[in-house]
DRENTORKOL-3810 file (N, C-alpha, C; in nm, 4 decimals):
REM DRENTORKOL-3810
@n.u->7.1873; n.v->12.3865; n.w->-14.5919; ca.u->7.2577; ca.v->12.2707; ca.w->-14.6458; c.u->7.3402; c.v->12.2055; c.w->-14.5348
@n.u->7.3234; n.v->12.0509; n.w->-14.5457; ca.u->7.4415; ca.v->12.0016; ca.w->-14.4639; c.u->7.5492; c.v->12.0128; c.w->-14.4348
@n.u->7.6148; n.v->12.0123; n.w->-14.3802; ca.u->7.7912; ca.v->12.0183; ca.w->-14.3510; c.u->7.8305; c.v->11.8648; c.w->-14.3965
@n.u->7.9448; n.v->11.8858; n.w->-14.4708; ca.u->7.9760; ca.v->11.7615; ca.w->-14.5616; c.u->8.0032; c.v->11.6508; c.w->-14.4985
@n.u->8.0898; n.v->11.6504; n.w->-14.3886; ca.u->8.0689; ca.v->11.5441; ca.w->-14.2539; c.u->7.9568; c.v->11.4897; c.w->-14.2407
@n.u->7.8750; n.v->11.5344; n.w->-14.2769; ca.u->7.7400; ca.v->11.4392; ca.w->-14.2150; c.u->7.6861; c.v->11.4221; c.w->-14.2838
@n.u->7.6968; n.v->11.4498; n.w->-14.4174; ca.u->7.6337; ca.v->11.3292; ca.w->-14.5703; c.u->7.7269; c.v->11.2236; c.w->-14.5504
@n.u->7.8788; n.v->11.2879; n.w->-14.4980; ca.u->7.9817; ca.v->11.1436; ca.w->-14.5152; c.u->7.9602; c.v->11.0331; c.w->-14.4286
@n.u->7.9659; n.v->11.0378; n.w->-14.2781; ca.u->7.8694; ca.v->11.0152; ca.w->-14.1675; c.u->7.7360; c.v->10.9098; c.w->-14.2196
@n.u->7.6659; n.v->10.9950; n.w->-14.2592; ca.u->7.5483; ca.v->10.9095; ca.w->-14.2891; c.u->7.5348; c.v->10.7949; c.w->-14.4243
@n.u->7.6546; n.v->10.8685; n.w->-14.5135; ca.u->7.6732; ca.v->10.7261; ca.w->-14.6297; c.u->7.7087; c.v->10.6167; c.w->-14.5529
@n.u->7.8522; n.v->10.6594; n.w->-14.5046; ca.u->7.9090; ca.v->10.5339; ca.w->-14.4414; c.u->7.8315; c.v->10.4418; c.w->-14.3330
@n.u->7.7094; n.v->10.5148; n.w->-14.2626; ca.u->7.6344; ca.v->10.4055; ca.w->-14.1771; c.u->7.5727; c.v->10.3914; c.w->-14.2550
@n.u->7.4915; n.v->10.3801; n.w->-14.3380; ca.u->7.4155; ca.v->10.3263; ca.w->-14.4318; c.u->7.4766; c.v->10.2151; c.w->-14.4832
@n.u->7.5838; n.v->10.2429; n.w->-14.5985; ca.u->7.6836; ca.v->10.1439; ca.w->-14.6450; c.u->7.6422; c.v->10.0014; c.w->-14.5363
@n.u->7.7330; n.v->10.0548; n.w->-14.4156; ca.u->7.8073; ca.v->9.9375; ca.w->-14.3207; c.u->7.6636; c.v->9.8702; c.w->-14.2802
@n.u->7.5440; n.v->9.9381; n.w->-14.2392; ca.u->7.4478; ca.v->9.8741; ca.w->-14.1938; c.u->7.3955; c.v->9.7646; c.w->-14.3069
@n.u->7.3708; n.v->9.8447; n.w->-14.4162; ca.u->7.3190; ca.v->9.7386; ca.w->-14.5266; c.u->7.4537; c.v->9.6175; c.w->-14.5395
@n.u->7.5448; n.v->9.6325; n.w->-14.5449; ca.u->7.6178; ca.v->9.4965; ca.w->-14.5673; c.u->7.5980; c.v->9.3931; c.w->-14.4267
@n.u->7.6194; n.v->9.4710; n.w->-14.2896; ca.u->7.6369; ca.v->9.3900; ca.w->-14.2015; c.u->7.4450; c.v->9.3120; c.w->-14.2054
@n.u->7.3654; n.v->9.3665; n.w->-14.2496; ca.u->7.2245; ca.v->9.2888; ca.w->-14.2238; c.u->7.2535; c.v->9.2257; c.w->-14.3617
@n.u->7.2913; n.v->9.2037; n.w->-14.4414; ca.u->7.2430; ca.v->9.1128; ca.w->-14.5502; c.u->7.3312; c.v->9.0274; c.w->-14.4951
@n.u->7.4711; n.v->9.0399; n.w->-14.4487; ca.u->7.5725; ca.v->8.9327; ca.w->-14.3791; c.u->7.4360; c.v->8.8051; c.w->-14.3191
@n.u->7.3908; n.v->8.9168; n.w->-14.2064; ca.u->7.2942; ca.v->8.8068; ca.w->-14.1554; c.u->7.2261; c.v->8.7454; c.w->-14.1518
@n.u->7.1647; n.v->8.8360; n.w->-14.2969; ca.u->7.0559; ca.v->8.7290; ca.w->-14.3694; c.u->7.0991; c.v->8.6184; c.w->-14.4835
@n.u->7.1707; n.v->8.6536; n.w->-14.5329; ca.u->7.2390; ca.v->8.5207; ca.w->-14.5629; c.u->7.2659; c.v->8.4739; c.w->-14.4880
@n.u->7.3358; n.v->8.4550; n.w->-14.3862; ca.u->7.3509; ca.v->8.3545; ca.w->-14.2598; c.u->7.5090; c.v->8.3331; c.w->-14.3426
@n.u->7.5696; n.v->8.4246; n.w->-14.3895; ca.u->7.7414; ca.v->8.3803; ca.w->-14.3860; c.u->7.8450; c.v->8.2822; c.w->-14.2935
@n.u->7.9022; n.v->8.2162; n.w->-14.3299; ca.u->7.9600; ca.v->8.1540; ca.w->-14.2589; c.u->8.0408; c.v->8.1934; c.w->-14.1390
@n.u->8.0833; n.v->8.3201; n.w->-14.1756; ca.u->8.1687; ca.v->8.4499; ca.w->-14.0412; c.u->8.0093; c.v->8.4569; c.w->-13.9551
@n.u->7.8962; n.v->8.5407; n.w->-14.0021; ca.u->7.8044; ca.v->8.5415; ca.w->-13.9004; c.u->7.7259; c.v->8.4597; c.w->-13.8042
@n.u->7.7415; n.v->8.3338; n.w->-13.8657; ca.u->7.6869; ca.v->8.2157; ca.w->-13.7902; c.u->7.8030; c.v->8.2011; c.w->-13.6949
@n.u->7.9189; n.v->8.2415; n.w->-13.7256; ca.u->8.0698; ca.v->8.1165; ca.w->-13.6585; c.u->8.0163; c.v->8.2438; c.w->-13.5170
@n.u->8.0029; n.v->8.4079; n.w->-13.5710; ca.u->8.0054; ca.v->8.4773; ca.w->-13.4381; c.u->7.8784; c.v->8.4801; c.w->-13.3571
@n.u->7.7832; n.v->8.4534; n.w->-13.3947; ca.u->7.6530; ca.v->8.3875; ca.w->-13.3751; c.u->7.6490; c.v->8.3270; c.w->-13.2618
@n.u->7.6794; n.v->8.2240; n.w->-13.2786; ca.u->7.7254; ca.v->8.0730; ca.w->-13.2062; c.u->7.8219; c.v->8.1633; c.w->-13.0704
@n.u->7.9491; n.v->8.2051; n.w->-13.0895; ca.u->8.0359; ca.v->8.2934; ca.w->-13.0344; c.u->7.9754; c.v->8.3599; c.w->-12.9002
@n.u->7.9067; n.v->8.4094; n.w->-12.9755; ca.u->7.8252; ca.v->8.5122; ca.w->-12.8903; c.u->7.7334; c.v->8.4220; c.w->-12.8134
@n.u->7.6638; n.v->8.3468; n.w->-12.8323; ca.u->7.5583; ca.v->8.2225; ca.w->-12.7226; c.u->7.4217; c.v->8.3294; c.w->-12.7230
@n.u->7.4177; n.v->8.3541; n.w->-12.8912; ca.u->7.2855; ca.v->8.4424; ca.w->-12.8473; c.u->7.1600; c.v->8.3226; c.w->-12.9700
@n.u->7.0456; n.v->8.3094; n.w->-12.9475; ca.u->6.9731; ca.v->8.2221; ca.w->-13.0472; c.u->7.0088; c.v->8.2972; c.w->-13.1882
@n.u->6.9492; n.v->8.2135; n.w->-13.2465; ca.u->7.0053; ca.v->8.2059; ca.w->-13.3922; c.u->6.8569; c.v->8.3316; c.w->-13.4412
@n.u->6.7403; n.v->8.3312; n.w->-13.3931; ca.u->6.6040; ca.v->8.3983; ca.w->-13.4337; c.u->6.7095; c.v->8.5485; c.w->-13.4184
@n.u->6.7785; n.v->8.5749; n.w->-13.2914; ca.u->6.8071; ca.v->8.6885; ca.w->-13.2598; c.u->6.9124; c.v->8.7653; c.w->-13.3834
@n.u->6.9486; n.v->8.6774; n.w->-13.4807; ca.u->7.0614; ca.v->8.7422; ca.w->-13.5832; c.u->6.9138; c.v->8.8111; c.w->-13.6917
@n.u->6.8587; n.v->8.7550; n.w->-13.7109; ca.u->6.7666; ca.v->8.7826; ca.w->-13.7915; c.u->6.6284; c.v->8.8913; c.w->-13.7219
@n.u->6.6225; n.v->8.9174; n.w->-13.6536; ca.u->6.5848; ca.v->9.0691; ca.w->-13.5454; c.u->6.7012; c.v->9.1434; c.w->-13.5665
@n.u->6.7867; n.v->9.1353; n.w->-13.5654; ca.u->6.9624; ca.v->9.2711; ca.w->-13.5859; c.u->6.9172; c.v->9.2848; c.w->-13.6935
@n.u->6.9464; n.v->9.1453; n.w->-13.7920; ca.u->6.9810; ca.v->9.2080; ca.w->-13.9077; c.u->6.8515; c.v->9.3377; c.w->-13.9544
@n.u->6.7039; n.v->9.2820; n.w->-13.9094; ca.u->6.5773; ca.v->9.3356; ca.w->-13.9249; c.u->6.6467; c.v->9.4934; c.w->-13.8824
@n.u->6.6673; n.v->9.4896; n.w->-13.7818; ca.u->6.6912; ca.v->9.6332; ca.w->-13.6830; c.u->6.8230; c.v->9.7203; c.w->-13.8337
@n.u->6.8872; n.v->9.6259; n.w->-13.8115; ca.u->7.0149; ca.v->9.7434; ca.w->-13.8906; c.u->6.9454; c.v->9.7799; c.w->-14.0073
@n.u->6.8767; n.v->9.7244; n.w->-14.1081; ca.u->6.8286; ca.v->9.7415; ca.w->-14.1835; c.u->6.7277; c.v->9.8505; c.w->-14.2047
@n.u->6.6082; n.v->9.8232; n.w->-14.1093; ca.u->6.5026; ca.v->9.9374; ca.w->-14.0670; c.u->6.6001; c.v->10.0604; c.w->-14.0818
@n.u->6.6925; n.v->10.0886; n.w->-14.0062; ca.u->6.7937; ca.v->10.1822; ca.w->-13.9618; c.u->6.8617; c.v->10.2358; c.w->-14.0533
@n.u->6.9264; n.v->10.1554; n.w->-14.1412; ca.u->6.9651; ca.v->10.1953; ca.w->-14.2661; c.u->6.8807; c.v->10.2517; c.w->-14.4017
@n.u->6.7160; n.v->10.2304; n.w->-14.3509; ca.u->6.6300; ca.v->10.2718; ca.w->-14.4631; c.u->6.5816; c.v->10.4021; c.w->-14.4244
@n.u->6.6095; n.v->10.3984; n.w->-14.2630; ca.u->6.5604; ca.v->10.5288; ca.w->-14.1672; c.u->6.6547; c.v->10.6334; c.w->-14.2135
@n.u->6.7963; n.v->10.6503; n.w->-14.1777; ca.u->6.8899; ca.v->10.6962; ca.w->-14.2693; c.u->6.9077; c.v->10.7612; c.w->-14.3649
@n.u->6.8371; n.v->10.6587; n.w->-14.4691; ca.u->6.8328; ca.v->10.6975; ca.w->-14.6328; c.u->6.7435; c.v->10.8364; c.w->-14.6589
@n.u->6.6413; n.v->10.7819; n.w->-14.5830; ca.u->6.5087; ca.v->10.9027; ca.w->-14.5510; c.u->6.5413; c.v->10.9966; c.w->-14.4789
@n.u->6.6334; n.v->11.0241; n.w->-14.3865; ca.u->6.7217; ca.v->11.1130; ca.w->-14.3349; c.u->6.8080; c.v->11.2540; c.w->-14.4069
@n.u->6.7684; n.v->11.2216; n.w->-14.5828; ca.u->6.8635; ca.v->11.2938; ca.w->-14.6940; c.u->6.7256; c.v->11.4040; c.w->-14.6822
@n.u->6.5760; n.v->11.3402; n.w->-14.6806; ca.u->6.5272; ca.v->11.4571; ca.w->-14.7315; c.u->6.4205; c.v->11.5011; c.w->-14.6182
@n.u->6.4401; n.v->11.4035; n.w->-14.4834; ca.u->6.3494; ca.v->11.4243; ca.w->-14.3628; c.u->6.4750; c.v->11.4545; c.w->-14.2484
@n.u->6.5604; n.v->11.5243; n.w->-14.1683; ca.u->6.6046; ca.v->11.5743; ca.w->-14.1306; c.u->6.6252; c.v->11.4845; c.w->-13.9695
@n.u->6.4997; n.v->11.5420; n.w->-13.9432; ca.u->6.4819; ca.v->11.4648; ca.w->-13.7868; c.u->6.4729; c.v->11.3101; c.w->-13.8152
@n.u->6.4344; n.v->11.2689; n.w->-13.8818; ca.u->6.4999; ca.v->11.0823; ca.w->-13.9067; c.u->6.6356; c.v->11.0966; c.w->-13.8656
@n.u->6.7505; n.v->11.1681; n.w->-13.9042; ca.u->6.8619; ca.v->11.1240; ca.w->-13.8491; c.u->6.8757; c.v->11.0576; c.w->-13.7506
@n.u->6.8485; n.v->11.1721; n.w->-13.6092; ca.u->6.8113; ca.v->11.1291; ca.w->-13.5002; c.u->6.8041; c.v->11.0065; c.w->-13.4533
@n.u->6.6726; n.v->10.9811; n.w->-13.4987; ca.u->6.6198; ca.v->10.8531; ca.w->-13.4848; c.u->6.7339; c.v->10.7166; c.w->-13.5302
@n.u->6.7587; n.v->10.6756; n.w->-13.6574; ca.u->6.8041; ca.v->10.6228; ca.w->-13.7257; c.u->6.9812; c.v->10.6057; c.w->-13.6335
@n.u->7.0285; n.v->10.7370; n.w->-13.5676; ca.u->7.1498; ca.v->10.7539; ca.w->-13.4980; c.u->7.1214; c.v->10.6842; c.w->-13.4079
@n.u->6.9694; n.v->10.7045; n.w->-13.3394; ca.u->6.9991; ca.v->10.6237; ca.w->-13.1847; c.u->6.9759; c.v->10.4623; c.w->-13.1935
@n.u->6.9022; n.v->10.4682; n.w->-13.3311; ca.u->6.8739; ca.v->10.3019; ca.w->-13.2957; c.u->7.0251; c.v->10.2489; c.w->-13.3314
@n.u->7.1315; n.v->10.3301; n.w->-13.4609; ca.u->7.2547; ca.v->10.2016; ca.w->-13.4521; c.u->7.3874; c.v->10.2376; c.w->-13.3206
@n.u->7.3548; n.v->10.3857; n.w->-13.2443; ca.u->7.4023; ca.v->10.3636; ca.w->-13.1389; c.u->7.3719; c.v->10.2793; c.w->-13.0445
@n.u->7.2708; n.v->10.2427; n.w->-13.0154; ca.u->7.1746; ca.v->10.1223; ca.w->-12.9611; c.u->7.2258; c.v->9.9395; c.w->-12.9832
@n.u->7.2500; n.v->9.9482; n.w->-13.1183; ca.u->7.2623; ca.v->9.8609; ca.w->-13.1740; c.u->7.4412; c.v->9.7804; c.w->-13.1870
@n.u->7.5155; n.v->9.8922; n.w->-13.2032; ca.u->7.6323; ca.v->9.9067; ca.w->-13.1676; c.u->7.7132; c.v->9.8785; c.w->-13.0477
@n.u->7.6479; n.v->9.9247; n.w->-12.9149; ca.u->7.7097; ca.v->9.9224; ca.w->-12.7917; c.u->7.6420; c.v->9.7949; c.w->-12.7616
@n.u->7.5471; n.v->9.7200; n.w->-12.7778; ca.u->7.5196; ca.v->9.5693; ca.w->-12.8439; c.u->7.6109; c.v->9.4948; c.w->-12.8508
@n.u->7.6574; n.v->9.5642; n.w->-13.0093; ca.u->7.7664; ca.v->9.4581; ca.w->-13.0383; c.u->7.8800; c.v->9.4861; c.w->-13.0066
@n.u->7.9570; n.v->9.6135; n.w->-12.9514; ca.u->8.0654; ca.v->9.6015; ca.w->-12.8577; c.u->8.0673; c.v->9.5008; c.w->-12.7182
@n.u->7.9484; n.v->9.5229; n.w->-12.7312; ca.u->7.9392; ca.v->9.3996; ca.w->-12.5603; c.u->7.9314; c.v->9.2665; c.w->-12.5865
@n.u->7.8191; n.v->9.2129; n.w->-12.7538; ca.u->7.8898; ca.v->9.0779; ca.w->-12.7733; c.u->8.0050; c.v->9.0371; c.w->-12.8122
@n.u->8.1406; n.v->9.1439; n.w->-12.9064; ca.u->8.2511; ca.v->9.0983; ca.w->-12.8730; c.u->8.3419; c.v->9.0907; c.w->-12.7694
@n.u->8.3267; n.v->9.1650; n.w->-12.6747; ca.u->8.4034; ca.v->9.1987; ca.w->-12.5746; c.u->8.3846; c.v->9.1077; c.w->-12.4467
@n.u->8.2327; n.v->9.1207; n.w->-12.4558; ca.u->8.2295; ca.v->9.0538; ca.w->-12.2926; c.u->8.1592; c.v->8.8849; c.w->-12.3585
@n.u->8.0574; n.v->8.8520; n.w->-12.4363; ca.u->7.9675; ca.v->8.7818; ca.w->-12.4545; c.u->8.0874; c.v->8.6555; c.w->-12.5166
@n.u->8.1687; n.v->8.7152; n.w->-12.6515; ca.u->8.2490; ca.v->8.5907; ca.w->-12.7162; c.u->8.3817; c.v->8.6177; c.w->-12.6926
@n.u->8.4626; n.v->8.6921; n.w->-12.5556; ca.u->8.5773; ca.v->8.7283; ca.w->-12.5249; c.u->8.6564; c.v->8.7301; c.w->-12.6451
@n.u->8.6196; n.v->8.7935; n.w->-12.7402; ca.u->8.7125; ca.v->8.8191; ca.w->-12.8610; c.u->8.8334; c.v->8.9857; c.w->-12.8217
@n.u->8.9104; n.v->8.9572; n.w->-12.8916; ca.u->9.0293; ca.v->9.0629; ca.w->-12.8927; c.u->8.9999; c.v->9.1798; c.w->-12.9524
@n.u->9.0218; n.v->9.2909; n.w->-12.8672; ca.u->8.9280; ca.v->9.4354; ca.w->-12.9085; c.u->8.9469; c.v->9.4422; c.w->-13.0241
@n.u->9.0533; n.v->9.4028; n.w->-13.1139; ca.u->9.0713; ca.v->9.4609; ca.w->-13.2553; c.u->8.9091; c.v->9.3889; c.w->-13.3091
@n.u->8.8489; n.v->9.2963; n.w->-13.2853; ca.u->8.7122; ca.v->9.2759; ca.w->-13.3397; c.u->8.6218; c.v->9.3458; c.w->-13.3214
@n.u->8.6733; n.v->9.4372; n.w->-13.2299; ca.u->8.5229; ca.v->9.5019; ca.w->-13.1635; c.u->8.5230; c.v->9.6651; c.w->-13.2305
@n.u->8.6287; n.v->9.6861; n.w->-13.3003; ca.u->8.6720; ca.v->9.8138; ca.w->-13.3552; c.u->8.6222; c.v->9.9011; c.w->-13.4325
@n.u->8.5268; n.v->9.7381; n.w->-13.5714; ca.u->8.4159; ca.v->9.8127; ca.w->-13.6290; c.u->8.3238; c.v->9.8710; c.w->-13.5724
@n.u->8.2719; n.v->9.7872; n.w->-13.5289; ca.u->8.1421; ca.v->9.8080; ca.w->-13.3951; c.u->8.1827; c.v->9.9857; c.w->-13.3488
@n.u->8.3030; n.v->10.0217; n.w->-13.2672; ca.u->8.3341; ca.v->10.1243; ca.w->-13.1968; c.u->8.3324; c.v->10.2128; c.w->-13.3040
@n.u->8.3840; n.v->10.2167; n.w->-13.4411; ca.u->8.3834; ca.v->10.3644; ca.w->-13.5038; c.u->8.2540; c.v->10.3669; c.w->-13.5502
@n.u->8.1504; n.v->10.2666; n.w->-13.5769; ca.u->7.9948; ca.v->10.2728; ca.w->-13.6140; c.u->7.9084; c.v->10.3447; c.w->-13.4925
@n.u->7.9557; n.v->10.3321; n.w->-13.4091; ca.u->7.9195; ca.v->10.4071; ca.w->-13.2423; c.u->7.9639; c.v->10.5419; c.w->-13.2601
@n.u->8.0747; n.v->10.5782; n.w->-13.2651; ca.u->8.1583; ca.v->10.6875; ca.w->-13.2505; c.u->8.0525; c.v->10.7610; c.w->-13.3749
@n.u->8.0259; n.v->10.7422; n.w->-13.4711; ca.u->7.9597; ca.v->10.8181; ca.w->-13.6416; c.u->7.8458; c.v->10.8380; c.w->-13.5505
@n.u->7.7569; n.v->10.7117; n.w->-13.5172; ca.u->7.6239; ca.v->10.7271; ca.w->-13.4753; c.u->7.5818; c.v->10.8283; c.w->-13.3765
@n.u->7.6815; n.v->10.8737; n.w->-13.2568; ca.u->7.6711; ca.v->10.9292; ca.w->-13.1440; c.u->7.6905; c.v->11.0777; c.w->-13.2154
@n.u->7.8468; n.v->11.0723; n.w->-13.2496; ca.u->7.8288; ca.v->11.2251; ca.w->-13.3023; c.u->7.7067; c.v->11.2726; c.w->-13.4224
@n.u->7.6603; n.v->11.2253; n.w->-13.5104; ca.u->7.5444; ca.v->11.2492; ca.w->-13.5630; c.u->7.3916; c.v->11.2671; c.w->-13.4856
@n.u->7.4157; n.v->11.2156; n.w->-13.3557; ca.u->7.3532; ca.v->11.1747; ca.w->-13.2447; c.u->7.3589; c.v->11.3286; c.w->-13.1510
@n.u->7.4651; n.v->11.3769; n.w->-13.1680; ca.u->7.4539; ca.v->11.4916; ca.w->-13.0681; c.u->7.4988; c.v->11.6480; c.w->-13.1600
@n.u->7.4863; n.v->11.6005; n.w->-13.3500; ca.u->7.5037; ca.v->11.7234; ca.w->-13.4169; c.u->7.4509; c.v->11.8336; c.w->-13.3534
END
């Protein structure tokens, strides 16, 4: 059986992934404004959102396939240090924006090196 950390771990990236890709697929008014922010094309929000999503379904399958974790860990560590770099360096935003991003890294990595 799992250690309870890492059902908790893996809800919460699940959770955060599925909201932040539907963010993008709706095209919210916050995701477009950071969109734009960032100076990345507009096709490229809709590839993330694709990616977080995949990731978050990878995840889910992770409850009863084991080694999916893995997988599913490296793509939103992947995905994450991404978006620490488009707030930080890409739309010079103030680290407190970049914070989600860092504890979604921090879950992913340690699940990443259980």
């Amino acid at each position: 059986m799992e250690p309870i950390w890492t059902v908790l771990f893996q809800s919460l990236l699940i959770v955060m992934f599925i909201i932040s890709a539907s963010l993008k697929l709706l095209r919210t008014r916050s995701m477009v404004q950071h969109w734009s922010e960032y100076r990345y094309p507009f096709w490229g929000m809709y590839a993330i959102a694709g990616l977080e999503a995949a990731g978050a379904a990878l995840m889910i399958t992770a409850f009863w396939f084991p080694a999916n974790r893995f997988y599913a860990a490296a793509l939103f560590a992947g995905l994450m240090v991404g978006a620490v770099h488009a707030h930080l360096f890409r739309a010079k935003h103030k680290p407190i924006m970049a914070v989600n991003a860092m504890l979604m890294l921090v879950l992913s990595v340690t699940l990443l090196f259980q």
